[in-house]
C-alpha positions as CSV (number, residue, x, y, z in Angstrom):
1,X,55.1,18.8,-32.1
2,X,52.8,15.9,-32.0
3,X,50.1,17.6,-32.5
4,X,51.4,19.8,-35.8
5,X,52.2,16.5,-37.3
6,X,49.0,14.8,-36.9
7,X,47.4,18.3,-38.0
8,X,49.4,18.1,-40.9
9,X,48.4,14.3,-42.0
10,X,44.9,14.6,-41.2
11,X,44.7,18.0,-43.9
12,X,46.3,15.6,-46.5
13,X,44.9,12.6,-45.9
14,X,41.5,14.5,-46.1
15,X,42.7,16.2,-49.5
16,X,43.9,12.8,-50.2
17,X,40.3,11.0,-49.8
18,X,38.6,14.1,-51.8
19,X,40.3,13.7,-54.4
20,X,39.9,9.9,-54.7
21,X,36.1,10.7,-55.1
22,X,37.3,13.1,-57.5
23,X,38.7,9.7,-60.0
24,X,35.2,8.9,-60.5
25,X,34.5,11.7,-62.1
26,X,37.8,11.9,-64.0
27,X,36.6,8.0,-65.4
28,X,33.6,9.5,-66.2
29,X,34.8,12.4,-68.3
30,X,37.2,9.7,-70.1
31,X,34.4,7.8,-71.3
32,X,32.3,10.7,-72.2
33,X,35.5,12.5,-74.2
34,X,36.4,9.0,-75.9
35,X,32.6,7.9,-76.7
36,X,31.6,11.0,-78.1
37,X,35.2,11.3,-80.5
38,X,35.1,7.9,-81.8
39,X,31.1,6.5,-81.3
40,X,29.3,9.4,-82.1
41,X,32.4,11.6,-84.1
42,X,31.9,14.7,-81.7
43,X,34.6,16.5,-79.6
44,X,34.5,18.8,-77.6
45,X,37.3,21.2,-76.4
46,X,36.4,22.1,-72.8
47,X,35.4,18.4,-72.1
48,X,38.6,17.1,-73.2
49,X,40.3,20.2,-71.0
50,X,38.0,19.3,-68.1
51,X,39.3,15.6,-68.1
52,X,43.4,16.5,-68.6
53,X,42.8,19.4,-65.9
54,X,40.8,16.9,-63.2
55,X,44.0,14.3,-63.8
56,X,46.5,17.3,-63.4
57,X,44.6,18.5,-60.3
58,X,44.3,15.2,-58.5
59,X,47.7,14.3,-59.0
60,X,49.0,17.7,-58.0
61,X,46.7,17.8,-54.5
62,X,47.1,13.9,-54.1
63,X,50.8,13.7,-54.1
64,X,51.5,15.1,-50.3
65,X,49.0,12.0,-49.4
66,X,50.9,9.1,-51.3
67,X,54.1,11.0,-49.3
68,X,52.1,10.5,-46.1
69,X,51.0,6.7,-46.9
70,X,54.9,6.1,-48.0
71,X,53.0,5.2,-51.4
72,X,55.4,7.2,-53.7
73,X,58.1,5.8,-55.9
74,X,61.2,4.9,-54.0
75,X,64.3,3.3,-55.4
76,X,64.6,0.7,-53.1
77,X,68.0,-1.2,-53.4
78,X,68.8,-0.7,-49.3
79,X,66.1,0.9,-48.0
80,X,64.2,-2.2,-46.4
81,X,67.4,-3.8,-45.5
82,X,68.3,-0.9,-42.5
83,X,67.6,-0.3,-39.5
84,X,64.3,2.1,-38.5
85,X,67.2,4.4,-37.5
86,X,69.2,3.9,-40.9
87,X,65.1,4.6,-42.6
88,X,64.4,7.5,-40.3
89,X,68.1,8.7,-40.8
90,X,67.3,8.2,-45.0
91,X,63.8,9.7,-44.7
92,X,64.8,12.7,-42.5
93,X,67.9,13.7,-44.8
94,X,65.8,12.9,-48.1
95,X,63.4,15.4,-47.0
96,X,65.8,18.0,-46.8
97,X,68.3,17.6,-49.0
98,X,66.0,16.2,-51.6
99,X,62.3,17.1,-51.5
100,X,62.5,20.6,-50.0
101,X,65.0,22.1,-51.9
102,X,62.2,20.8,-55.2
103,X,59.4,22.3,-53.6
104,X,61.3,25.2,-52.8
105,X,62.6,25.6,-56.3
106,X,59.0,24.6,-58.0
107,X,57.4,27.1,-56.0
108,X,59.4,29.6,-56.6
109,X,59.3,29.5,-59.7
110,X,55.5,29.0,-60.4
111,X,54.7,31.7,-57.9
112,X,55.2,34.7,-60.1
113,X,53.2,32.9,-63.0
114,X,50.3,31.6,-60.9
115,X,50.4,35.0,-59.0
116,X,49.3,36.7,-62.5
117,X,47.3,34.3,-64.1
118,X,45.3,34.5,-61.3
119,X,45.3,38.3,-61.5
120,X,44.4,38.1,-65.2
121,X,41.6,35.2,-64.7
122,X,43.5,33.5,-67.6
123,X,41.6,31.5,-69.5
124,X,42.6,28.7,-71.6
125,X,43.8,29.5,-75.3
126,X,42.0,26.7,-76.7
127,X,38.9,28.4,-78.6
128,X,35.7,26.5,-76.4
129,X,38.2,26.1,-73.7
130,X,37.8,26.2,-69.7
131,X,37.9,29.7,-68.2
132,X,39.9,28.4,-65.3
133,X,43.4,28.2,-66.3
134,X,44.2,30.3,-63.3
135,X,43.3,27.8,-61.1
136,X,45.4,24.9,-62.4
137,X,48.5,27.3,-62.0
138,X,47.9,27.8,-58.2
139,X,47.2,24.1,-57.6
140,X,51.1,24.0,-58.6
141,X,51.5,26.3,-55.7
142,X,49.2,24.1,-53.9
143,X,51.4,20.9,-54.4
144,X,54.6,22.4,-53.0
145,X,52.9,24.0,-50.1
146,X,51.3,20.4,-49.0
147,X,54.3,18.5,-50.1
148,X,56.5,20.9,-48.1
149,X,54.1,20.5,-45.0
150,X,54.2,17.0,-45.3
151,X,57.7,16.7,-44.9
152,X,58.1,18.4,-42.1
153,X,56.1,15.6,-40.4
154,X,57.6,13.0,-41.8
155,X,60.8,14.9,-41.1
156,X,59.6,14.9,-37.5
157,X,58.8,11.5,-37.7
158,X,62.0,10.1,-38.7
159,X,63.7,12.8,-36.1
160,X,61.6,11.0,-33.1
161,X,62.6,7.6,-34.4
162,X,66.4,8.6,-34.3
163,X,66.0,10.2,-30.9
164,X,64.4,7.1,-29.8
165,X,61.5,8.8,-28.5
166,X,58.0,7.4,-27.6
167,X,55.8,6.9,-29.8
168,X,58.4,6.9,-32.9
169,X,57.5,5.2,-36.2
């Protein structure tokens, strides 16, 4: 089991570290998109898409990695005050009676729509758009699968800590 959940984090950590390479980029494109609307009074359509659909795409392949760093937003009115049971007990039955049950219902549901756009090749409906609107539909895919797979190790995690095995965190 160890060895699934250290697969697991070192896919989203390396997903995780891609796509902070990928900001620089993104900050690029934002300077680019503002300086050419408002210095030089030009716009452009499938710069401004390629900007919003880099910020879209990094969140949605990033978030499994802020899961795995325990970076996400938690309200935490108890949660530093327990036990590493009472936090492994919280974790463990947040991940599934909370965030499984979301990725399961997200997924669902943008399945059938990613499914076609992707057999369509949709493209964007802006006129100069990008011809990849496909692909931003399967990344929402993407996010619940690597979500999903990262709470089963944290799941596992929390399970080892409130076993007291070796080892737990």
């Amino acid at each position: 089991m160890d060895h699934l959940v250290d697969g697991i984090d070192r896919l989203n950590e390396f997903i995780g570290r891609a796509c902070a390479w990928l900001l620089l980029p993104m900050v690029a494109l934002a300077f680019a998109v503002v300086a050419l609307r408002y210095v030089a009074n030009v716009g452009y359509p499938w710069l401004s898409e390629a900007f919003v659909w880099l910020n879209g795409g990094i969140v949605l392949l990033a978030a499994a990695d802020v899961l795995r760093t325990d970076q996400h937003v938690r309200v935490d009115l108890f949660f530093r005050r327990l036990s590493p049971q009472g936090r492994a007990a919280v974790d463990f039955f947040g991940v599934w009676l909370l965030l499984m049950p979301m990725v399961g219902v997200i997924g669902y549901l943008a399945w059938p729509t990613a499914r076609f756009s992707a057999g369509i090749l949709e493209r964007s409906p802006t006129p100069d758009g990008l011809p990849l609107l496909w692909v931003m539909k399967l990344l929402v895919v993407a996010f619940c699968a690597l979500v999903a797979l990262q709470g089963v190790g944290l799941s596992a995690r929390a399970w080892r800590t409130l076993r007291g095995s070796k080892g737990a965190s």
